[in-house]
C-alpha positions as CSV (number, residue, x, y, z in Angstrom):
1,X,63.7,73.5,181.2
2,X,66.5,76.5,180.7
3,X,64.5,78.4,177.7
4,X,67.2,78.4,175.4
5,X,67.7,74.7,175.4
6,X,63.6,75.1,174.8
7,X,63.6,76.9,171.9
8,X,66.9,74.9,170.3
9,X,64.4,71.6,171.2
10,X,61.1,73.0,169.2
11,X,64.0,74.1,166.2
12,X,65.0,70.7,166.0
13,X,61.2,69.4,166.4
14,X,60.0,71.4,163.3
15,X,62.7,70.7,161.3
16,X,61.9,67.0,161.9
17,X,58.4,67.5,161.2
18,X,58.9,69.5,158.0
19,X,61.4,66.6,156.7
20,X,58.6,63.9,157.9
21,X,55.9,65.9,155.5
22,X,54.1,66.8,158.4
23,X,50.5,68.4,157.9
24,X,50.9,72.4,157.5
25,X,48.3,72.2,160.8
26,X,51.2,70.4,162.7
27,X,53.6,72.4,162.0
28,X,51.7,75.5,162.3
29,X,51.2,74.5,166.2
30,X,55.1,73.8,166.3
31,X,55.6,77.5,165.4
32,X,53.2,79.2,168.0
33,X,55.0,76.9,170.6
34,X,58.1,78.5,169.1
35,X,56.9,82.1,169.5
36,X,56.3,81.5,173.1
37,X,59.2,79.9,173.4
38,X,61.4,82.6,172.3
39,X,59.2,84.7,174.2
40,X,60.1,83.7,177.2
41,X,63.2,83.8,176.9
42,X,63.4,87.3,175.6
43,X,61.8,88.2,178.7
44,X,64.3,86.8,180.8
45,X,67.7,87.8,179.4
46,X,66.0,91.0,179.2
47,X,66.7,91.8,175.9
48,X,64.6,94.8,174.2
49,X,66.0,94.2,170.6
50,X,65.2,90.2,171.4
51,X,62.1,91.0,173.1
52,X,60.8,93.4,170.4
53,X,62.1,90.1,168.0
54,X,59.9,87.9,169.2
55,X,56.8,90.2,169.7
56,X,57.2,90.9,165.5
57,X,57.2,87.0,164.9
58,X,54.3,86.9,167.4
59,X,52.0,89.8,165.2
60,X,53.2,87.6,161.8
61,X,52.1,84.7,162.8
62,X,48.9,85.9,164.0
63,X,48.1,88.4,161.2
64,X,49.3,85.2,159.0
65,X,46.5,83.1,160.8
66,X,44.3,85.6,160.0
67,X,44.6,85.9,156.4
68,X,44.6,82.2,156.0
């Protein structure tokens, strides 16, 4: 799968999820899938501002997880 359609996909998916009332667990998954995604494709268009982007929401996330 071409990573930008990827990362438009899991968008859409946690959107649908937070609408549905999903379970903070759920869409906490979602989001980690999301980080990788955009990840990914950082790496490939090469991208340092993108890259260092997605890194950033990588450390959040995890410093989040952390605290929680």
């Amino acid at each position: 799968m071409d990573e930008t359609a990827a990362v438009l996909e899991r968008l859409e998916r946690i959107e649908r999820l937070d609408r549905a009332g999903a379970a903070p667990g759920e869409l906490l998954a979602e989001l980690r899938g999301l980080v990788a995604d955009a990840e990914t494709w950082a790496r490939r268009e090469g991208d340092a501002r993108a890259r260092a982007a997605a890194e950033g929401c990588a450390e959040a996330l995890a410093e989040g997880v952390v605290a929680a």
